[in-house]
Structures are given as structure tokens and as C-alpha cells.
C-alpha positions in Angstrom: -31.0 4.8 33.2 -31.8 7.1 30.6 -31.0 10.6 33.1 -27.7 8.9 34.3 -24.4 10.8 33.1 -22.3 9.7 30.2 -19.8 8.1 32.7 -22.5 5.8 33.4 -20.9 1.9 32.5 -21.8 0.3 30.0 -22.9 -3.1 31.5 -22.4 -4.6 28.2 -18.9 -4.7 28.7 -18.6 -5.8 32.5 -17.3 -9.3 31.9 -17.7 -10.8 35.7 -20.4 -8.9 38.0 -21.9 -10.5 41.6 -25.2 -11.9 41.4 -26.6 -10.3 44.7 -25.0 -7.8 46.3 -24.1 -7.9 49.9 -25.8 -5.2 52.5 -22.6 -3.1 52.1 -22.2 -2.8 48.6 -25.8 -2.2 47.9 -25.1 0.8 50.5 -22.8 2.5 48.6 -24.4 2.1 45.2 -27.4 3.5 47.2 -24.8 6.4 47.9 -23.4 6.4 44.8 -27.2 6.8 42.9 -28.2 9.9 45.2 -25.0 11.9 44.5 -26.1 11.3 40.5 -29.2 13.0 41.5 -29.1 16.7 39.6 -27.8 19.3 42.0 -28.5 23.1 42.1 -25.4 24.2 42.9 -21.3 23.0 44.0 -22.2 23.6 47.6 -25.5 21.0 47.3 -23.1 18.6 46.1 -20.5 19.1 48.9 -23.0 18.7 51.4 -24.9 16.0 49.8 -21.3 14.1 49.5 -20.6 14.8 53.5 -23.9 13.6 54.4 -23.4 9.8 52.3 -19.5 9.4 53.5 -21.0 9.8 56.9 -23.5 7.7 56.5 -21.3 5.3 55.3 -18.9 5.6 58.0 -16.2 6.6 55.2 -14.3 9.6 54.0 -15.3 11.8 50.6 -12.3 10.5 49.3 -13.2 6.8 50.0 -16.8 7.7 48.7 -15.3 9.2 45.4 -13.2 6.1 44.8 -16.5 3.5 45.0 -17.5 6.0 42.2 -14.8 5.5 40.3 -14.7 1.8 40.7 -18.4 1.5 40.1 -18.0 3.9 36.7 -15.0 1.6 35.6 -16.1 -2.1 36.8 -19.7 -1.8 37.5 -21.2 -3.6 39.9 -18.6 -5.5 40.7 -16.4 -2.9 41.7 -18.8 -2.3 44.5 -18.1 -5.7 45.9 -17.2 -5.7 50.1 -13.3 -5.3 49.8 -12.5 -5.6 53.3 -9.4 -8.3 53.9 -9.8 -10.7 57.1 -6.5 -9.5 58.1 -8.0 -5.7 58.4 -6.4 -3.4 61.3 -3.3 -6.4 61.8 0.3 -5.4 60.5 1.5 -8.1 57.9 4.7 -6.7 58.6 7.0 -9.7 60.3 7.2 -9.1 64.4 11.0 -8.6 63.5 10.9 -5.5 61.5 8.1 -4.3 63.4 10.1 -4.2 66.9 13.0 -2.9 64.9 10.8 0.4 63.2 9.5 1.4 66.6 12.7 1.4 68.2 14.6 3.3 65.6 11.4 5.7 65.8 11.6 6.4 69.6 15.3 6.7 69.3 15.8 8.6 66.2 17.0 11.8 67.8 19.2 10.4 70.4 22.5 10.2 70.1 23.4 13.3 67.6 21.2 11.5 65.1 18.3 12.8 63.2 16.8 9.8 61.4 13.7 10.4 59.1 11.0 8.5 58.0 13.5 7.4 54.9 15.9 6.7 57.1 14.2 4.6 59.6 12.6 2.7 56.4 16.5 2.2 55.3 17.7 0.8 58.2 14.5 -1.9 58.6 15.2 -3.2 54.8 18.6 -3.8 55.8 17.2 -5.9 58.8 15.4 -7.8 56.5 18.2 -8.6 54.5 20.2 -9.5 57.1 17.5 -12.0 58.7 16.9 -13.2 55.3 12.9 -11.8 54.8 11.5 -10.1 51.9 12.0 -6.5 52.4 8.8 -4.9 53.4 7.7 -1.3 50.9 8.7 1.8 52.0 4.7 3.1 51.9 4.4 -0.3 54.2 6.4 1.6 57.1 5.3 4.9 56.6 2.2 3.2 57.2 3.5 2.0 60.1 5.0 4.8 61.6 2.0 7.2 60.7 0.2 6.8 64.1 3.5 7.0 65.8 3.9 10.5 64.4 0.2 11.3 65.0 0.3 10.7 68.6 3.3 13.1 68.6 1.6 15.9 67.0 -1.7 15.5 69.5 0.8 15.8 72.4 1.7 19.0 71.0 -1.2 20.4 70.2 -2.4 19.8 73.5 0.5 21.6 74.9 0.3 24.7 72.5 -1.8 26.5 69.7 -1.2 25.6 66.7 -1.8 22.7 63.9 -4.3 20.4 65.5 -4.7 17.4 62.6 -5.8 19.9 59.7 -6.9 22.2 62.1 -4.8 25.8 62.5 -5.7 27.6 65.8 -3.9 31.3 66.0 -2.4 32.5 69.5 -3.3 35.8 69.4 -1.2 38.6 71.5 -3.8 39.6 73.6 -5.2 36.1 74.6 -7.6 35.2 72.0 -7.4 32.9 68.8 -8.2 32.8 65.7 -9.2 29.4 64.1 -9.4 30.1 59.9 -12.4 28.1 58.9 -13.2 29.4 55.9 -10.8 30.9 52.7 -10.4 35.0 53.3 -11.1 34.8 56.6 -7.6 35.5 57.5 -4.7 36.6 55.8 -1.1 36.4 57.0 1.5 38.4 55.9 5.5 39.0 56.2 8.5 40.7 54.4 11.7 39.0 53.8 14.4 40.2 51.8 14.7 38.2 48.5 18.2 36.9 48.3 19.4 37.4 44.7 21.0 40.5 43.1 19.4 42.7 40.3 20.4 44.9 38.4 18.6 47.7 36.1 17.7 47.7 32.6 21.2 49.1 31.3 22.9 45.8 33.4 24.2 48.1 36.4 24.0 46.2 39.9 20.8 47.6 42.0 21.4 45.0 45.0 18.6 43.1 46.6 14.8 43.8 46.8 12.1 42.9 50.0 9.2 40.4 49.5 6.0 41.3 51.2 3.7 38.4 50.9 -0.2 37.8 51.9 -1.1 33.8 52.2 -4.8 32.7 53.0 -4.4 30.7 56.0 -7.4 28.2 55.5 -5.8 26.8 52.0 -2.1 28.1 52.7 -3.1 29.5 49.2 -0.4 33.0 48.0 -3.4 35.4 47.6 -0.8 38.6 47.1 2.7 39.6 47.4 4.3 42.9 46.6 8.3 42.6 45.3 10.3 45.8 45.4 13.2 47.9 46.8 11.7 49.9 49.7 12.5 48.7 52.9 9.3 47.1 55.0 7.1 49.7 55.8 3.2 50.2 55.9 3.3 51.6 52.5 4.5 48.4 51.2 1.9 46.2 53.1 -1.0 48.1 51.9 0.4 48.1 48.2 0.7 44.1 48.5 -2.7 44.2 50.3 -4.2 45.9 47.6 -2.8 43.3 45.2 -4.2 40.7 47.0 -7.6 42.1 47.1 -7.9 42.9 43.5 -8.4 40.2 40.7 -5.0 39.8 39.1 -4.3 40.6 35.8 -1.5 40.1 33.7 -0.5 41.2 29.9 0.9 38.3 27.2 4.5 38.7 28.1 4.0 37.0 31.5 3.0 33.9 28.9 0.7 32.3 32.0 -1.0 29.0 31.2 -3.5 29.3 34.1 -5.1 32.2 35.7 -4.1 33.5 39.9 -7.8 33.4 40.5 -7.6 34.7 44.4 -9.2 38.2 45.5 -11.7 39.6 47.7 -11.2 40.9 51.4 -9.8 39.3 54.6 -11.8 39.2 58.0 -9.1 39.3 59.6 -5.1 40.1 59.0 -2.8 38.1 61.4 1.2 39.4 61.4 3.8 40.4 63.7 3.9 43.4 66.2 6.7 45.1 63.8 5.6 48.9 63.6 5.1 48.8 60.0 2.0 46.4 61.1 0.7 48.7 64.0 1.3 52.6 62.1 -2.0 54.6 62.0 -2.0 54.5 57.8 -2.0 50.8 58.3 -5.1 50.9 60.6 -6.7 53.2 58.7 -6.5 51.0 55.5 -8.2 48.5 57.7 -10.7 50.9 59.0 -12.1 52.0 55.9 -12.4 48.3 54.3 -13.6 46.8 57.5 -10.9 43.9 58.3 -9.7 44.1 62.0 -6.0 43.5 62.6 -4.2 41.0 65.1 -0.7 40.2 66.4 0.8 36.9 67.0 1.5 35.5 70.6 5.3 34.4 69.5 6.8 34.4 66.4 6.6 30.8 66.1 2.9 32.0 65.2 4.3 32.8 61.7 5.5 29.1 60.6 2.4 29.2 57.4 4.9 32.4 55.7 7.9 31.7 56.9 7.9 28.5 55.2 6.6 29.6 51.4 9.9 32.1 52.0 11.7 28.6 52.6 10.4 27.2 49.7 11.0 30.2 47.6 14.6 29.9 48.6 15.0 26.4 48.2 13.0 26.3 44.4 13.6 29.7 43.1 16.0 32.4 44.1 19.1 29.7 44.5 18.1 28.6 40.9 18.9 31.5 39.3 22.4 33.6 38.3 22.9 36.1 41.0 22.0 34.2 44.1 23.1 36.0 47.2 22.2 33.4 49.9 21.0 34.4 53.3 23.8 32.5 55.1 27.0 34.5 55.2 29.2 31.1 55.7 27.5 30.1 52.6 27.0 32.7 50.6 28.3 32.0 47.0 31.3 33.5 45.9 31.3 36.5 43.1 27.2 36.7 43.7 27.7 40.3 42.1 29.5 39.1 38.9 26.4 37.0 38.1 23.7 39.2 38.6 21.6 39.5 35.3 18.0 39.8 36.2 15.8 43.1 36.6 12.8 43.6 39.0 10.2 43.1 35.9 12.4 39.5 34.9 11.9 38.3 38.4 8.3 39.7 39.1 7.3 37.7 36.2 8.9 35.0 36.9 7.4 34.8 40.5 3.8 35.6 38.9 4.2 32.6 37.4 6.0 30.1 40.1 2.4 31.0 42.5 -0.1 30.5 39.7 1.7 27.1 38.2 3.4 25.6 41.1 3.3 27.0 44.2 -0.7 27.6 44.5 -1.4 24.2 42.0 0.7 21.9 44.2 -0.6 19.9 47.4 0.0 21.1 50.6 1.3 18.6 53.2 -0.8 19.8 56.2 -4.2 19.7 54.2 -2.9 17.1 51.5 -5.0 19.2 49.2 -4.5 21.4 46.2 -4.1 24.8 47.8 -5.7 26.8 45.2 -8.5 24.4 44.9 -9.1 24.3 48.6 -9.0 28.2 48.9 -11.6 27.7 46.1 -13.6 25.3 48.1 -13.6 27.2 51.1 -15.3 30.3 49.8 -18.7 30.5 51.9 -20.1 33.3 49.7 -18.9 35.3 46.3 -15.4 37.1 47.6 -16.2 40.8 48.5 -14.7 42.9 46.0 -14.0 47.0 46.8 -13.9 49.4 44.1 -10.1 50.4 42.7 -11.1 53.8 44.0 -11.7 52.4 47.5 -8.6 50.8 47.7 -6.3 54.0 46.8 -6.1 54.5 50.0 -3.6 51.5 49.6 -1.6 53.6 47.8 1.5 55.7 48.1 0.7 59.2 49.3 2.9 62.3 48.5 2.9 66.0 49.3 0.6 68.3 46.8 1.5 69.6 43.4 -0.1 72.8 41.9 -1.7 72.1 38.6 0.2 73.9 35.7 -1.6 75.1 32.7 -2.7 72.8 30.0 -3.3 69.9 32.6 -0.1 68.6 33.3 1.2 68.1 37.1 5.3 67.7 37.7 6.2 64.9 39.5 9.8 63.9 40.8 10.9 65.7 37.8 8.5 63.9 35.2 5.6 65.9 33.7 2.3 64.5 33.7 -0.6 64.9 31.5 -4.2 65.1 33.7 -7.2 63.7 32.2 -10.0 66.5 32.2 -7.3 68.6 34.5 -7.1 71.8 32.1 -9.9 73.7 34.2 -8.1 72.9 37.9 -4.9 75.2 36.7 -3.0 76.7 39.8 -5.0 74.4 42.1 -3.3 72.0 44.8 -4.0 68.6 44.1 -3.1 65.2 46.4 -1.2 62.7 44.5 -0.9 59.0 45.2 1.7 56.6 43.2 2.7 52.9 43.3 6.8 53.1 43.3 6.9 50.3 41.4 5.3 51.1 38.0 5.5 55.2 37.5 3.5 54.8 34.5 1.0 56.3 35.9 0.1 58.7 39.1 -3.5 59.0 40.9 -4.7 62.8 41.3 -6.8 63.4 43.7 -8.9 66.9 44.6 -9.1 68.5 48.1 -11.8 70.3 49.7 -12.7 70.6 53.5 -9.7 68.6 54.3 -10.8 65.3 52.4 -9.5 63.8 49.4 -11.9 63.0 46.6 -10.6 61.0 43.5 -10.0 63.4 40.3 -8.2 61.9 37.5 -5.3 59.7 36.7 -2.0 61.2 35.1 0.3 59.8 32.4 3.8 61.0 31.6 4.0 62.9 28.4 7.5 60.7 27.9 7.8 57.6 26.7 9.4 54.8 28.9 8.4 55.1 32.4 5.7 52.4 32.0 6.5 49.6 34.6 9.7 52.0 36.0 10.3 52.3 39.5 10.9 54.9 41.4 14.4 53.5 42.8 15.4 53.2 38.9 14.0 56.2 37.7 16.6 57.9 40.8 19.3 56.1 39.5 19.3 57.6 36.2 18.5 61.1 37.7 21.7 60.4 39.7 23.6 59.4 37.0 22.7 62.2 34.3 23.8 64.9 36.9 26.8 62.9 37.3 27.6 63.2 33.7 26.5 66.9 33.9 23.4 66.7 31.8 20.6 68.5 32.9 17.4 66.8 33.6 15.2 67.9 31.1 12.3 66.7 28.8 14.9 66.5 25.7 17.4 65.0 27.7 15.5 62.1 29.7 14.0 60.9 26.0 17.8 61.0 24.6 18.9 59.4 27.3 16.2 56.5 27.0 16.8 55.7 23.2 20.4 55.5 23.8 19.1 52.9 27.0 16.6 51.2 24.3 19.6 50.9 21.2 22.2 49.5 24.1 21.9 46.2 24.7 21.8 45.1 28.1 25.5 43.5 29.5 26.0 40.1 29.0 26.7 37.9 32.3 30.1 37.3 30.5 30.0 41.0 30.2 29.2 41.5 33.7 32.0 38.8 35.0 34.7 40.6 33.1 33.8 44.0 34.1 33.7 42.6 37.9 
């Protein structure tokens, strides 16, 4: 007893125990004894807990709960709990007949009845006949084959979700069937629907959500949020996101960590061209993931749905909600607007990692982070940040100018170790989301080898996008200033000293 775990029971305190056990129970404490055994590893354990469940003709859950019961109740809690009445519906004949008619029926007529609704209408049968009211989890569990037997006929008829099972219809006749977490990623752009506006309150409109989902755990492994239309670009920027281990500074104020990375097998999306350009193919080339397109675009239910949710949970939730639906579009959307691209990126950083990815997913019923962490077969693969520039935004060569520095869309950067490469042509890649900092890279014999990163010599162009960074441009000519060093720092402090508008502000402006 003495190498058992401290969740061992103390028998002490077990008031009523069975004298013998019966042939069942001393199974599963048989079961129960050889998963205490010391293990080497998570993976032991897992396969040590599939191999007693089967044995005992159970689930793992089942298995874990005659843990549980033997840790709080001893032997006793081990006891054969099966009820005479096992596999016979205790539900009166009455109610029964009346469930599975307003099941078979429930979309006839112009109605849509759900499970709620079905469970509404037998209560009220109950009533009426004058029986006690059966519980709603009573004719769920009633109804649950019903549905089952529903779903097989579908599968049979189509790809798709077979049980827990995902199979993908691939365009040109194949499928995919995710086993495994990172063995294929999904992704898919949608434009967010609520207003933003820049750091100085003026209106900037709506940006476009690229997101990557895992497809074994339905886990968010990535997602890029910005104002450039869908484009390849954009999908290897949220790619490279996803890939990476993410990071975040104390200002997100994140209670958990994201966790995901590592590379894909496989990326499964649409035939849109933004999927099938040569730089996106290229990405995939040179970190060995091969690319696939769906059948239909039914195929792309596992995104499509987290954009759902988003909708539902998130963007209607805050001031400046656009809507998607014209007919229901709120009125005066504009006038609420408050919220800047770094607001809402944080605030999506930290919907995935707390809710989204920590919540159970209905198809698996499992915690979608922990599954994606259960379905690892090996360490993720993890490419260098150098390797995954090619990610990145590329742009046409700059010269270097002496003393290091490289001009770029009118900001001057300083070059680390750049001072001896004056008057050269250099290769500059950039994410247009943060300008903070560009990536400088050295050509020779037509191939691009990594040289330094640059920093502007200004202050305030950490986290700026490009989009905003045009804005101001466009608005200093406007005013007739000139866009100079001098100028752009003036014109920040005055940004940093004004307090950003109000939504009052805003309404009464509007």
C-alpha cells in the first residue's frame, strides 16, 4: 500500500464496504490497480487506459469514473451498479409514442422543433394525462439514438462527420481523414463585422479575419486580423503565426498561455486564388506541407462556424457592430465605433486562449485545446524565424544609405551591422501590421540570404500598421506639412497629448 498515490482512500474512514466482491467489481479494481502502476511517459498511460476500458468492455471515461468512486468510497464504490431495468425506457409508453412522433414530424409543417422543444411539448403531455413530468436529460436520452441514426444516414451518403470521425472530400477525388493534431490545418478569411477606427478616433472601416483551425481538436492554432483584403500575403502571415509559439507582452493581461504551434501535414481550404498563387505554394514547398482543395464548399463547415461563433459571442458584443446582414444591420454603426486594431487583436488573443480553445466542442465533447494536446504523436516540428520569412511581406529593393540606415515608405531605418553594405541593394520583407520593425535581407546570384533586421530611428511606429501609417501620410499632405523626420515626431506627440474621441464624442460629431 505503501507505493500507492496520496489519493489512495483511507479505509479507515469507509463506513459500509462489501465483504466479497463480485467477479465484476474485482475486475475493475484489477483495472484500477494496473493503471496505479508507475508509467514512463503520458502516452504509456493512454495506452495502458485503452487497453483496461477495452478489456472491460467500457469507455476511458467510464474507467475514470470507477477511479473516482473507488478513491472516494473505497471498495464499495466498486460494487456491480447495473439496475435490472438496464437498456428498458422508464419513460411511461404515453410520452414515449408522443417524443417519437414530434421527432419524425418536427420539420413538417413550417415547423422547426428542437430537442427543447420536443422535450416542451411531452411535459405538457404529462401534465395533461396527469403523470409526473419526465427530465429533460430523460428525453434527450431518448431522442439521442433517433438523431444518431440520422447522422449515419448521412454519412453514408456524403463525406463528412462520421460519429467523431471528420473525413475531407478532396477536389481531385481523394480524402483526407485528420487523425492526429497538425495533421491538417484549415483556413478561411472573413471580414470581421465591426468598425475601427485609429488611434486619434477617426473611422478606418472594417478589417478581414484569416484564421487557421487544427481539424483533429477543432482547436484555433493561428489567425491573422488586419486591413488588406485576402490575399496570399495574408495567409502566409497568419500561417506563420500559427506555426510559431505565441507570445504575448503584460498588456494582453492573459491568465493562460495559447500553447499551439508546430507545422501542418497538410492545409485544406478553398480553390480561391489567394490559396492556389505560386508564393502560396512556395511557402509550402520550402516547409514541406502539401496543399489541398475542398470538393464543395460545404467542406468548410469546421471555420465557417468559429466565424459564427465569433459573431454571435464577440463582434455583436461590442460598440461599433456592423452586422453582416444588411436588413439587420444596426443603425448609426459608424457613430459607435471606438475600438482600434491593437483593442480588438487583444481582445481576440484572449477570447481563443480563455474561451474559445478552453471550451468543449460538441462534435468531440472534449476540451479542444486539451484534445489538440492529446493528439500530438511526436514533439510539434518547429522551423527557425528565419525559415519562416519567407511568410513574410516582400517589397522591391532599397539601396543602403550611409551610416546604416534603409528608407522605407518614407520612414528611415537603422540596420544592425549595415554600415559596411552602403550603396548596396538590399531585399526587404515587412509584416503590415506592426512596422516596428523591417527584415533586410542580402542578394547575391539571385537568392536572398538573411542580413539584419531594421528599426525606425522614430519613436511610435511599434505595433503601426501600414494602412494607419498611410492615413497620417495622407492627412499631413492634406494639411500641407511636409513629411519629414521633424514633422512625423511633432505630429506623434501632438497624437500622444490628444486624447482619443469619446463615443459621446464620436456620436455628436456623427
Amino acid at each position: 500500500m505503501d507505493t500507492l498515490s496520496e489519493e489512495t482512500p483511507n479505509l479507515d474512514e469507509q463506513v459500509v464496504f462489501p465483504v466479497e466482491l463480485s467477479p465484476t467489481a474485482q475486475k475493475r479494481l484489477d483495472a484500477i490497480m494496473r493503471l496505479l502502476e508507475p508509467c514512463a511517459s503520458r502516452k504509456e498511460y493512454g495506452d495502458r487506459l485503452r487497453t483496461e476500458a477495452a478489456e472491460l468492455g467500457v469507455s476511458e471515461r467510464t474507467l475514470h469514473r470507477y477511479k473516482r468512486q473507488w478513491y472516494e468510497k473505497g471498495l464499495i464504490g466498486l460494487a456491480d451498479d447495473t439496475r435490472a431495468d438496464k437498456g428498458k425506457s422508464r419513460i411511461h409508453p404515453e410520452l414515449q409514442n408522443c417524443a417519437t412522433k414530434l421527432f419524425k414530424n418536427r420539420n413538417r409543417n413550417g415547423k422547426r422543433l428542437n430537442r427543447k422543444d420536443v422535450y416542451k411539448h411531452v411535459r405538457q403531455k404529462a401534465i395533461d394525462l396527469g403523470l409526473k413530468p419526465p427530465a429533460q436529460s430523460t428525453i434527450y436520452d431518448l431522442l439521442k439514438p433517433l438523431y444518431e441514426a440520422e447522422e449515419n444516414k448521412k454519412s453514408i451518403r456524403t463525406p463528412g462527420w462520421q460519429g467523431e470521425t471528420l473525413i475531407l472530400s478532396i477536389k481531385d477525388g481523394g480524402e483526407l481523414k485528420p487523425e492526429a493534431s497538425n495533421q491538417v490545418w484549415q483556413i478561411d478569411h472573413t471580414p470581421a463585422d465591426i468598425l475601427l477606427v485609429d488611434q486619434e478616433g477617426n473611422l478606418l472601416g472594417c478589417p478581414w479575419l484569416t484564421t487557421v483551425v487544427d481539424s483533429y481538436s477543432r482547436c484555433i492554432v493561428g489567425f491573422h486580423l488586419g486591413f488588406d483584403a485576402p490575399s496570399s500575403k495574408v495567409v502566409t502571415l497568419a500561417l506563420r503565426q500559427a506555426i510559431l509559439p505565441k507570445r504575448y507582452s503584460a498588456s494582453y493581461d492573459l491568465k493562460a498561455e495559447w500553447g499551439t504551434y508546430g507545422l501542418p501535414k497538410h492545409i485544406y481550404t478553398d480553390n480561391g486564388k489567394d490559396f492556389r498563387s505560386d508564393h502560396a505554394q512556395q511557402v509550402a514547398g520550402q516547409l514541406g506541407f502539401t496543399w489541398h482543395y475542398r470538393s464543395r464548399p460545404s467542406e468548410g463547415g469546421i471555420v465557417e462556424r468559429f466565424f459564427r461563433t465569433l459573431n454571435d459571442q464577440v463582434w455583436s458584443k461590442l460598440e461599433g457592430y456592423k452586422g453582416s446582414n444588411v436588413q439587420e444591420r444596426p443603425k448609426g454603426a459608424e457613430q459607435y465605433a471606438v475600438f482600434t486594431l491593437e483593442e480588438v487583436q487583444k481582445g481576440l488573443v484572449r477570447y481563443i486562449i480563455h474561451q474559445y480553445n478552453q471550451s468543449i466542442d460538441d462534435r468531440t465533447r472534449q476540451n479542444r485545446y486539451q484534445r489538440w494536446e492529446a493528439g500530438l504523436l511526436h514533439s510539434p516540428t518547429l522551423p527557425s524565424e528565419r525559415e519562416l520569412d519567407v511568410c513574410l511581406l516582400k517589397q522591391a529593393t532599397r539601396k543602403v544609405q550611409r551610416g546604416g540606415h534603409i528608407s522605407f515608405e518614407d520612414i528611415v531605418y537603422k540596420g544592425e551591422y549595415l554600415a559596411g553594405y552602403a550603396g548596396q541593394k538590399m531585399a526587404l520583407r515587412y509584416d503590415p501590421d506592426n512596422l516596428g520593425v523591417i527584415y533586410i535581407y542580402r542578394i547575391e546570384h539571385n537568392k536572398e540570404e538573411f542580413l539584419a533586421r531594421g528599426f525606425p530611428l522614430l519613436e511610435g511606429f511599434e505595433r503601426r500598421s501600414l494602412k494607419e501609417w498611410q492615413a497620417i501620410k495622407k492627412a499631413m499632405k492634406l494639411s500641407n506639412t511636409v513629411v519629414t523626420s521633424t514633422n512625423i515626431s511633432e505630429f506623434f506627440e501632438k497624437q500622444d497629448d490628444k486624447p482619443k474621441k469619446t463615443l459621446r464624442q464620436r456620436r455628436k460629431v456623427a
